[in-house]
C-alpha positions as CSV (number, residue, x, y, z in Angstrom):
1,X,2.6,1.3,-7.9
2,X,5.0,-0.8,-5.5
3,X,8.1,-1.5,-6.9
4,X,7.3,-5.2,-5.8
5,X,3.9,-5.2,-7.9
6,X,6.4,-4.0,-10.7
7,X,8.1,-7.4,-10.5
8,X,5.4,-9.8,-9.1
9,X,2.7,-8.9,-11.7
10,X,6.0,-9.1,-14.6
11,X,5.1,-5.4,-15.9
12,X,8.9,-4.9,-16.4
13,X,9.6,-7.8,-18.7
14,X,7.5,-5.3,-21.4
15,X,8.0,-2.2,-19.6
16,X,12.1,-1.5,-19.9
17,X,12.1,1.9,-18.4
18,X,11.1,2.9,-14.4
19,X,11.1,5.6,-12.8
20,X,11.0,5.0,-9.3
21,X,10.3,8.2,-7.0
22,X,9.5,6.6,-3.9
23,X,6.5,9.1,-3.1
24,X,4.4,6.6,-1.1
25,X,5.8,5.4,2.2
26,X,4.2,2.1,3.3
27,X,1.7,2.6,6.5
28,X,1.7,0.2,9.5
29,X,-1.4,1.6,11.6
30,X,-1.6,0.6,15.0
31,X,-5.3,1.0,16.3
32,X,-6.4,1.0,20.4
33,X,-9.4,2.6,21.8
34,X,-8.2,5.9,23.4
35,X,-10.2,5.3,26.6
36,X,-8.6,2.5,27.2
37,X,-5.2,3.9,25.8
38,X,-5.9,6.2,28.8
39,X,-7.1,3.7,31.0
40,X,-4.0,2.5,31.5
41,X,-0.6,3.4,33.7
42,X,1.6,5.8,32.3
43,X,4.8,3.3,32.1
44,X,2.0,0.5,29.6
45,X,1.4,3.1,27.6
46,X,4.8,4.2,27.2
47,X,5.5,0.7,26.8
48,X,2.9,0.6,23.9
49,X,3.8,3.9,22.0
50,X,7.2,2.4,22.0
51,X,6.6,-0.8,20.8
52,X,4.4,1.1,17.6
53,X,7.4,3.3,16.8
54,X,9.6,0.1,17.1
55,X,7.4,-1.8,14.8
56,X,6.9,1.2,12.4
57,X,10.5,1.2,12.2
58,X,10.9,-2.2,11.6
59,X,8.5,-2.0,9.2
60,X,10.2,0.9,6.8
61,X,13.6,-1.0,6.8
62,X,11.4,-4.0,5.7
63,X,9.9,-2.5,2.7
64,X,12.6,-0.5,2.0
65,X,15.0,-3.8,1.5
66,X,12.6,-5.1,-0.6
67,X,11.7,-2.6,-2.6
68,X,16.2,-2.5,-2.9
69,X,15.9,-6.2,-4.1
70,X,12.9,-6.1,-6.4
71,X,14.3,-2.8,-7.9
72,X,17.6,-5.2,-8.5
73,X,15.6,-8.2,-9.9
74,X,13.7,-5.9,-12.8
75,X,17.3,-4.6,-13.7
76,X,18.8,-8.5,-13.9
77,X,16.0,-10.4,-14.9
78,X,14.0,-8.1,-17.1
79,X,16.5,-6.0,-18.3
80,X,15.0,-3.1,-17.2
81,X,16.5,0.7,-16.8
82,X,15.5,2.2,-13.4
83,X,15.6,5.7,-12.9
84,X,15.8,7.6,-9.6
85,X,13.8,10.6,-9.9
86,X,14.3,14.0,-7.0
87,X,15.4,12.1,-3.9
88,X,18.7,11.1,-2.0
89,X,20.4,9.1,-5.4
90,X,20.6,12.3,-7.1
91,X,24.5,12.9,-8.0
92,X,24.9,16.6,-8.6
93,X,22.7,19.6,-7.2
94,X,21.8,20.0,-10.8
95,X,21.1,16.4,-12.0
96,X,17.3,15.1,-11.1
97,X,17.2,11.9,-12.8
98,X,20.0,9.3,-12.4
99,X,20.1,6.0,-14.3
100,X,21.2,3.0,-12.3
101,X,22.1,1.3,-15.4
């Protein structure tokens, strides 16, 4: 579940304890008819590809800040203990869980 469900639908003022693994990026899909797509000159659809990849972008550091500032309204508000399980927050090459808390 979205960490921003977490906090919108108030699961974290009775739930004290998450553990937040990140395993589901969000999706932006961009959709065009690939005739078309073809259809046109090289430089528009250049222009198009890089407009996807900059919204895309765009996008992740979007859900990624909020995901940073609903993590850190559970911890204030609720009270809750959030727990960063097998990605980058990991302190040691031992450690697998770390407690932001």
């Amino acid at each position: 579940m979205p960490i921003s469900n977490l906090y919108s639908m108030k699961w974290t003022e009775v739930g004290k304890y998450v553990a937040r693994i990140d395993e589901f990026p969000q999706d932006i899909v961009i959709v065009m008819n690939n005739k078309k797509f073809e259809s046109l000159p090289e430089d528009l659809q250049q222009i198009l590809v890089d407009a996807a990849n900059d919204a895309g972008d765009y996008g992740t550091e979007l859900a990624h800040k909020s995901a940073e500032e609903d993590t850190e309204r559970i911890k204030e508000e609720h009270g809750s203990r959030v727990y960063y399980i097998g990605y980058g927050r990991v302190a040691g090459e031992d450690e697998t869980i770390t407690s932001t808390n």
